[in-house]
C-alpha positions, -999 to +999 in steps of 0.1 A: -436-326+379-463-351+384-490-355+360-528-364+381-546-394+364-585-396+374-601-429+369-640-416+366-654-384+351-651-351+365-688-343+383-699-320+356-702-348+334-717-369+361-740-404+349-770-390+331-800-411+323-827-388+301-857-400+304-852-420+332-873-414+369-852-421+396-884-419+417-902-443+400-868-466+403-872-467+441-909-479+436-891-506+412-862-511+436-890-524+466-913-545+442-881-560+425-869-569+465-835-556+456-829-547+492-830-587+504-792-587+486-782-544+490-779-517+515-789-490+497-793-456+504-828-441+513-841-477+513-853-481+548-853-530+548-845-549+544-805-540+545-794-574+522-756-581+531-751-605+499-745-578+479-723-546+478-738-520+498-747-496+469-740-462+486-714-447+467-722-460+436-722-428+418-686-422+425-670-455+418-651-462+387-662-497+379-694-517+387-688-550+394-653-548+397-649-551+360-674-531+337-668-489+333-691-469+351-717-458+330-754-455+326-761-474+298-739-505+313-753-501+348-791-500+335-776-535+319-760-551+346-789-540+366-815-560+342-792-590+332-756-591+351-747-628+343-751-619+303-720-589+309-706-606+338-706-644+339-702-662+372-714-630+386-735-637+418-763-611+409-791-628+384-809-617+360-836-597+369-872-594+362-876-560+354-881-542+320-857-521+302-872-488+312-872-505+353-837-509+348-831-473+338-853-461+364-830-477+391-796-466+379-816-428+378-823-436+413-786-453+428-768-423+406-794-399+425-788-410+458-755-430+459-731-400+450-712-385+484 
């Protein structure tokens, strides 16, 4: 018999950002233009192809390729990618701590399937 292996969480324990307003992270995903590099869901342009398309995002086991999947490190790469991921092709971001939260409230919100 085979055992099943599962690379992400089941979706009761889905990403979970307390305190964090995923509407308020749309408002900080326009003025912060991070369309002009991602498609992302419910953000109308621009459609930026430089980046990964972002819908999804909830269900993926990795971001970047490399780092796990969770709030805490999304809300991190989101504000300053090169410091967790050098080389990476996203920079650092001028958004404060509580912006950054806001958006991964927001992609987790609307990027599941």
């Amino acid at each position: 018999m085979l055992g099943v292996v599962a690379c992400k969480a089941p979706p009761d324990q889905r990403q979970f950002l307390p305190q964090a307003n995923a509407a308020q992270g749309k408002i900080a995903i326009e003025s912060a233009g991070c369309g002009a590099c991602h498609t992302m869901p419910g953000i109308r342009w621009p459609k930026g192809k430089v980046g990964p398309n972002l819908e999804g995002l909830a269900d993926r086991a990795l971001i970047a390729g490399v780092l796990p999947n969770r709030p805490d490190v999304l809300a991190a790469y989101i504000r300053n990618a090169p410091s967790l991921v050098p080389g990476s092709g996203m920079p650092a971001m001028p958004i404060t701590q509580n912006e950054a939260r806001d958006i991964a409230a927001y992609l987790y919100e609307q990027g599941g399937e």
